[in-house]
N, C-alpha and C positions, 0 to 999 in steps of 0.2 A: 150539644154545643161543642165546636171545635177551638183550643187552645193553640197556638203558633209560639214556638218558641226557635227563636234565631240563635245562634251558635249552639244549636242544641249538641251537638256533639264535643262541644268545649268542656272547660271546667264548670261555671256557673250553671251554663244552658244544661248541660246533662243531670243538675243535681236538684235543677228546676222540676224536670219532665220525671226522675225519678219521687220527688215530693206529688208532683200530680198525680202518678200511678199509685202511689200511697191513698192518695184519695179514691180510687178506684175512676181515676181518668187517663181512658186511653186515647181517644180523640185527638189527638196530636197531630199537629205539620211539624215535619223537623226541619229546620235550616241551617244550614251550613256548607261550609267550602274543604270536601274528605281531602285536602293537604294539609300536611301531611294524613295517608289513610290511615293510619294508625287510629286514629281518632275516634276509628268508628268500634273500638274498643269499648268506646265509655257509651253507646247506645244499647251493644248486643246483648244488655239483660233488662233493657228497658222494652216497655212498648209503647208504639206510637203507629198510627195510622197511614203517613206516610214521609217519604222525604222528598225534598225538593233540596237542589243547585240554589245559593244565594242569587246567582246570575239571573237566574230563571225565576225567580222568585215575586218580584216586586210585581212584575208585569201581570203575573197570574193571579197576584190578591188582589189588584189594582181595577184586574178585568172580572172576579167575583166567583173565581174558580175553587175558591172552598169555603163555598156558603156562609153560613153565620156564624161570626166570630166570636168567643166569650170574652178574649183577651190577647193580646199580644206579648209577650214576655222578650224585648230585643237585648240578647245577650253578645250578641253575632258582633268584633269586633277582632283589629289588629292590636294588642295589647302590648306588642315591643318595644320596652321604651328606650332601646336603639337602635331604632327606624329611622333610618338616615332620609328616606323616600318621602320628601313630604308630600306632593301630588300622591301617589298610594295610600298614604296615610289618610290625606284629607277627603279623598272619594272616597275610602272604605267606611273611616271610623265619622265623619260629618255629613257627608253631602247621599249618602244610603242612611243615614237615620235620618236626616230631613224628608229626602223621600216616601220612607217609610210613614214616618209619623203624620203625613202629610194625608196620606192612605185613607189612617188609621180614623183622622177627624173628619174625612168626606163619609167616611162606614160608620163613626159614630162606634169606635171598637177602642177600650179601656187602653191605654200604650203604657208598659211601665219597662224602663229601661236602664242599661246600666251605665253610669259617669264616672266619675272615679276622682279619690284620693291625690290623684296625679294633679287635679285642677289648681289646688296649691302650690305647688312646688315651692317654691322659696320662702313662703307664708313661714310664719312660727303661730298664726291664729287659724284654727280649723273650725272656723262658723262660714254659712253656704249664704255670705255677700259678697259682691261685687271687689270690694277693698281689699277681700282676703285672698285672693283668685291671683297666684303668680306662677302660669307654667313654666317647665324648665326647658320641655322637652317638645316636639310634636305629638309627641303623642299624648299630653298631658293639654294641648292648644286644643287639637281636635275633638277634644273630651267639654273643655269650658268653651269652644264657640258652639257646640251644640247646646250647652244648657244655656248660654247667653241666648241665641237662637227659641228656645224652649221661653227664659225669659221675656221675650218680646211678644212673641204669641200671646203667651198669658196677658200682658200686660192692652193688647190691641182685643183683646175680647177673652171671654171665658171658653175652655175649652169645651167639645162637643162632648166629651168622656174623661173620664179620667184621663190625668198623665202624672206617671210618679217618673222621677230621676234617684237615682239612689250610687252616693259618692261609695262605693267602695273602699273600703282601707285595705291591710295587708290582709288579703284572704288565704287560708289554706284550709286542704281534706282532703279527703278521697275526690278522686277520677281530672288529678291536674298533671298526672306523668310526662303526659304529651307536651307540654308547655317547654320541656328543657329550663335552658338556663334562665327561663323567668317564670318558673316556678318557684312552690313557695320555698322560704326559709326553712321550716323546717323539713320539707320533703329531700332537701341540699342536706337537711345533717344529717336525716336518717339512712341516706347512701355514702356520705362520707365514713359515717361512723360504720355501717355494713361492711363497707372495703376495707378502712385502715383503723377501725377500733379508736378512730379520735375525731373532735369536730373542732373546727378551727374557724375564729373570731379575730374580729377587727381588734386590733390594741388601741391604747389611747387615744381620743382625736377630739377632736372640737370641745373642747373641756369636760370631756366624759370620759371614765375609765376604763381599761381592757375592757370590751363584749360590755358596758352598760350604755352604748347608744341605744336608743328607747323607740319602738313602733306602736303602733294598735294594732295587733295581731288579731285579727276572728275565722272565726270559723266559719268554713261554708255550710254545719249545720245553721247557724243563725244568720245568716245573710237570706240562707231559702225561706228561715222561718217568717221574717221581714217579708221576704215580697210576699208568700201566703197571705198572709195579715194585709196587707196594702192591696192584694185581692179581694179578699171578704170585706172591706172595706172601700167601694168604687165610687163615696162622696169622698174621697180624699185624694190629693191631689196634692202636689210640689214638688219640688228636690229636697232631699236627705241625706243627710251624714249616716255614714251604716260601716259604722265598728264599734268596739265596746263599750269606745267611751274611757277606757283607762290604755295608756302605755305602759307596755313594760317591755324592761332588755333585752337584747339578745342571749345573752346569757341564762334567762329564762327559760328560753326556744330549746335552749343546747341541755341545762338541765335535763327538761322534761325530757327529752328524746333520749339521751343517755341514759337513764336510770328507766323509763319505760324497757328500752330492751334490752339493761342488764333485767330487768325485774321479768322480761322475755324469757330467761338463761336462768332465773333462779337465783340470784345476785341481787343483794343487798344495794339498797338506794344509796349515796352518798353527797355529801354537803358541795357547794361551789369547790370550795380551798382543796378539799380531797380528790376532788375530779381534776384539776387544773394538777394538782401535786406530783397523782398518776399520768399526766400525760393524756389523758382521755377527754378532755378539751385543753386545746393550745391557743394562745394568745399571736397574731403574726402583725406586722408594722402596717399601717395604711397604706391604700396605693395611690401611688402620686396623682393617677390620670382620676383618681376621684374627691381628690381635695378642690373646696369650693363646689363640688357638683352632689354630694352628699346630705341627706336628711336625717341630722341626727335624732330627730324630735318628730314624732305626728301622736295627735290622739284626736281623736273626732270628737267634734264638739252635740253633743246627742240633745240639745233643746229640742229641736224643731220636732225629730222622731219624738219624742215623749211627750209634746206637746198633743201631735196629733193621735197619739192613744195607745203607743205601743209601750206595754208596762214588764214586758219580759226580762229576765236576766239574762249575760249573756255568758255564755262560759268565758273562762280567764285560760291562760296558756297553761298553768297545770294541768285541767282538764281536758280543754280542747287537743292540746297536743298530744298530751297520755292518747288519748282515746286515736287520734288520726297515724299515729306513730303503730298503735298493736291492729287499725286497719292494714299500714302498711305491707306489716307483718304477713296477715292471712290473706292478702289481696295481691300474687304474684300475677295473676294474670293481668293484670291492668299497668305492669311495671314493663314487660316486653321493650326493651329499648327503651330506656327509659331517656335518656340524657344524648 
């Protein structure tokens, strides 16, 4: 059986097709768009069957040109969320997953794909209804008129195959170099602190103190481990919340990476007050052009995932970031221009 995974050369997508080769599946279509080519960094110790152009793409599964599908994994998106381009945004990241999915329910081929955190914006409640849904940005629009989209369907007949949507929170790990400045959090401290030996945090704002604005941080080991499961799992179907479930601060993000690669160096751990004291995170004033446009709060609301049978833990930022932070360390070649 052949697996398609769209943005496979992305962050998600590459860590997707890496979890499959784990399974001993090579069968792979890859899709994606090599702009930047750097990208194709995060395939060349993977394997996969072949690649195809996103351009090229839709027409060729549409017309049956790689046989029988097991599943569709659509990771393939514009995730900028300052995309000033809204036509660009709205054909890339809405009106190519309609198509797609579209595809997907005349082949009767599982679609499970990715929506994102973003669908909120201005929300302070992170449950996956209607009420809760206030984008900021286009690219948080494009994200909820697909699941609205997705909504409708469902609601006009039951689907021909599965179809999961899964909201993304703040993901990080290995193979998001390519990303630049929207990449993740901690990937920004662990080159801040490589250059200048300090990582630098928002100070007070929104009645939160220096660096304890609050996200749900996961990791892209568990976001892959979710779609597996919702894999092995193809009576299930919906959209999902897919972070941990708990926020916590930035200030967490900056610990853990700090004291991971002093502990790199053979250097003792040290507490918040001791890091801040030395210098080794600094505290700098908010910036104007992001007051009012700022989310000091998210944490995913995990009913619906738990409902539907996923009983895992998820790693917390001690963990997760220790672990993606001494990646960082041994995984020079995936850094090549990084920013």
């Amino acid at each position: 059986m052949t697996y398609i995974v769209t943005g496979a050369a992305g962050f998600v997508g590459a860590n997707i097709v890496r979890a499959l080769n784990a399974r001993g599946e090579k069968n792979i279509i890859a899709v994606d768009d090599l702009r930047p080519a750097d990208k194709y960094r995060n395939l060349a110790d993977l394997d996969i069957a072949d690649y195809i152009d996103k351009n090229d793409f839709l027409e060729g599964f549409d017309e049956g040109w790689f046989g029988k599908i097991k599943a569709v994994f659509h990771e393939g998106a514009c995730s900028d969320t300052m995309e000033t381009d809204g036509v660009f945004m709205m054909n890339n990241n809405y009106q190519y997953s309609v198509n797609l999915y579209e595809i997907c329910t005349t082949q009767k081929v599982p679609f499970l794909y990715a929506s994102s955190a973003a669908t909120y914006g201005g929300s302070d409640v992170f449950v996956e209804q209607r009420q809760h849904e206030k984008p900021l940005n286009i690219y948080g629009y494009s994200k909820f008129l697909f699941d609205q989209y997705m909504r409708a369907r469902f609601a006009e007949r039951a689907p021909t195959a599965q179809v999961v949507g899964f909201r993304y929170f703040n993901v990080y790990g290995p193979r998001e170099s390519h990303k630049g400045r929207m990449a993740s959090v901690a990937f920004h401290h662990y080159h801040q602190f490589k250059t200048n030996q300090t990582v630098k945090l928002f100070g007070e704002y929104g009645g939160y103190a220096a660096g304890q604005q609050a996200r749900d941080f996961v990791s892209v080991e568990d976001v892959v481990k979710v779609n597996m499961f919702f894999l092995d799992h193809p009576e299930k179907s919906g959209i999902f919340n897919l972070g941990t479930g708990r926020a916590q601060p930035f200030n967490d993000v900056a610990i853990a990476t700090v004291n991971t690669m002093r502990k790199l160096k053979g250097e003792n751990a040290l507490p918040l007050t001791e890091l801040v004291k030395a210098g080794l995170i600094q505290y700098i004033p908010f910036p104007d052009d992001l007051r009012g446009k700022y989310q000091c709060f998210t944490q995913a609301d995990l009913t619906q995932l738990r409902t539907a049978g996923y009983a895992a833990d998820f790693l917390n930022v001690e963990e997760g970031v220790s672990r993606y932070i001494a990646w960082l360390s041994a995984n020079s070649d995936f850094l090549a221009n990084p920013l």
